[in-house]
C-alpha positions as a Markdown table, in Angstrom:
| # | Residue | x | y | z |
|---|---|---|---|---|
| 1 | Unk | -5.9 | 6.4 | 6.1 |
| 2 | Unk | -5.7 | 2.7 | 5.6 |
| 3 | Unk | -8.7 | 0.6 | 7.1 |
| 4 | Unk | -8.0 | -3.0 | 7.9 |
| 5 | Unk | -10.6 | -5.5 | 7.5 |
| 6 | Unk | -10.8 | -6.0 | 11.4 |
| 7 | Unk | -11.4 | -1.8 | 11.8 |
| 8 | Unk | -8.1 | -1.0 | 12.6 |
| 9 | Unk | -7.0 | 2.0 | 10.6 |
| 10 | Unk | -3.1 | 3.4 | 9.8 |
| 11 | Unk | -2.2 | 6.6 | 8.8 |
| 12 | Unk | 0.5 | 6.4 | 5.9 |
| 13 | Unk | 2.3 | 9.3 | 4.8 |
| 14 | Unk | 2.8 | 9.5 | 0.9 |
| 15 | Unk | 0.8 | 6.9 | -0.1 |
| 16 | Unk | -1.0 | 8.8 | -3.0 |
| 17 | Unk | 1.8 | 10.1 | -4.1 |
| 18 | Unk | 2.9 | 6.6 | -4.7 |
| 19 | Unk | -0.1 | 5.5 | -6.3 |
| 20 | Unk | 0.2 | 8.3 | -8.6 |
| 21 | Unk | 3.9 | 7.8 | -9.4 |
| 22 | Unk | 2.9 | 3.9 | -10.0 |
| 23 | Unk | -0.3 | 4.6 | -12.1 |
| 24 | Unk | 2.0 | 6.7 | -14.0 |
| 25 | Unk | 4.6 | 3.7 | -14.6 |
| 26 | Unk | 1.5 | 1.6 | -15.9 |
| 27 | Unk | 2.1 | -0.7 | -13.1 |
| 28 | Unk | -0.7 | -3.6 | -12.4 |
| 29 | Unk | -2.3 | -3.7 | -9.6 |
| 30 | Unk | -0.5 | -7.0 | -8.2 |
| 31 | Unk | 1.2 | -8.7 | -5.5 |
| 32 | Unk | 4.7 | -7.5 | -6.4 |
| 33 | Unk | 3.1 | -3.8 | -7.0 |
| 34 | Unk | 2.1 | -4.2 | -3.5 |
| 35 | Unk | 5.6 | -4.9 | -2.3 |
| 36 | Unk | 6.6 | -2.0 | -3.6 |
| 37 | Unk | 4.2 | -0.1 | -1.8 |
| 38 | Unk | 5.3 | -1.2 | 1.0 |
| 39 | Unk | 9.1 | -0.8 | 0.1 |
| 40 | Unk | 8.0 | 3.0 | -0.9 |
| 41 | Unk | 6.6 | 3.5 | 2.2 |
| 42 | Unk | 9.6 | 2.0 | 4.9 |
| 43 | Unk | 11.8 | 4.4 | 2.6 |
| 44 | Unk | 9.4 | 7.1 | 3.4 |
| 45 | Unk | 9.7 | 6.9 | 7.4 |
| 46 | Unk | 6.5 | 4.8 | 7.4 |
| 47 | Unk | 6.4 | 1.8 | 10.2 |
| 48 | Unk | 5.4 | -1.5 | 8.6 |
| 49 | Unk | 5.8 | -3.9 | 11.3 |
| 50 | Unk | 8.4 | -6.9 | 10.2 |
| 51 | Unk | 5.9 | -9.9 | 11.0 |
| 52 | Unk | 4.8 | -12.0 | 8.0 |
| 53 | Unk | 1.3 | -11.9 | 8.8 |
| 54 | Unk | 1.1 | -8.0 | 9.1 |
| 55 | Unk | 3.2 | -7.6 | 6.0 |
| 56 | Unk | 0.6 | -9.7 | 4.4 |
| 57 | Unk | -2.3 | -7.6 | 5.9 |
| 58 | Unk | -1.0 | -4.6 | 4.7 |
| 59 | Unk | 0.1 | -6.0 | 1.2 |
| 60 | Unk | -3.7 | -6.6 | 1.0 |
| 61 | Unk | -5.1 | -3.6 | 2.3 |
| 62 | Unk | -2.7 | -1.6 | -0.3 |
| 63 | Unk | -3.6 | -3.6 | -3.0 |
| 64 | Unk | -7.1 | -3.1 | -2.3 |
| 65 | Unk | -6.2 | 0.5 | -2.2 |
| 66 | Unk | -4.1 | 1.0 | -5.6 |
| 67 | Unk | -7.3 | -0.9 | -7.3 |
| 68 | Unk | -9.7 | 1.6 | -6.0 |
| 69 | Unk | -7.2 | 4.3 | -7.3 |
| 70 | Unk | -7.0 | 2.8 | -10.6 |
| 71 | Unk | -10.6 | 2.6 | -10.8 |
| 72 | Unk | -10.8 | 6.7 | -10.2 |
């Protein structure tokens, strides 16, 4: 479950497989790793609304999650 800084919170589906599958590649935890989260998760059925600023919010909140993921 992704949490959003204002409380709002998505369910994603496959998301730790895809951290585990891009841990795995030895990818950094950056703003183009985060892209592909999100291009992972689209493929995957997943809605990511199309707006710049949402995209951006979820960019973020991913990132935020593949650090803590790196850090277990």
């Amino acid at each position: 479950m992704l949490r959003f800084p204002d409380g709002t919170q998505a369910r994603v589906n496959g998301l730790v497989e895809i951290l585990a599958d891009l841990h795995s590649q030895g990818k950094e935890a950056n703003q183009e790793t985060a892209e592909e989260i999100i291009n992972r998760l689209e493929a995957g059925k997943n809605y990511i609304p199309s707006s710049d600023r949402t995209r951006k919010e979820f960019a973020h909140v991913l990132l935020k999650e593949y650090q803590e993921y790196l850090r277990k």
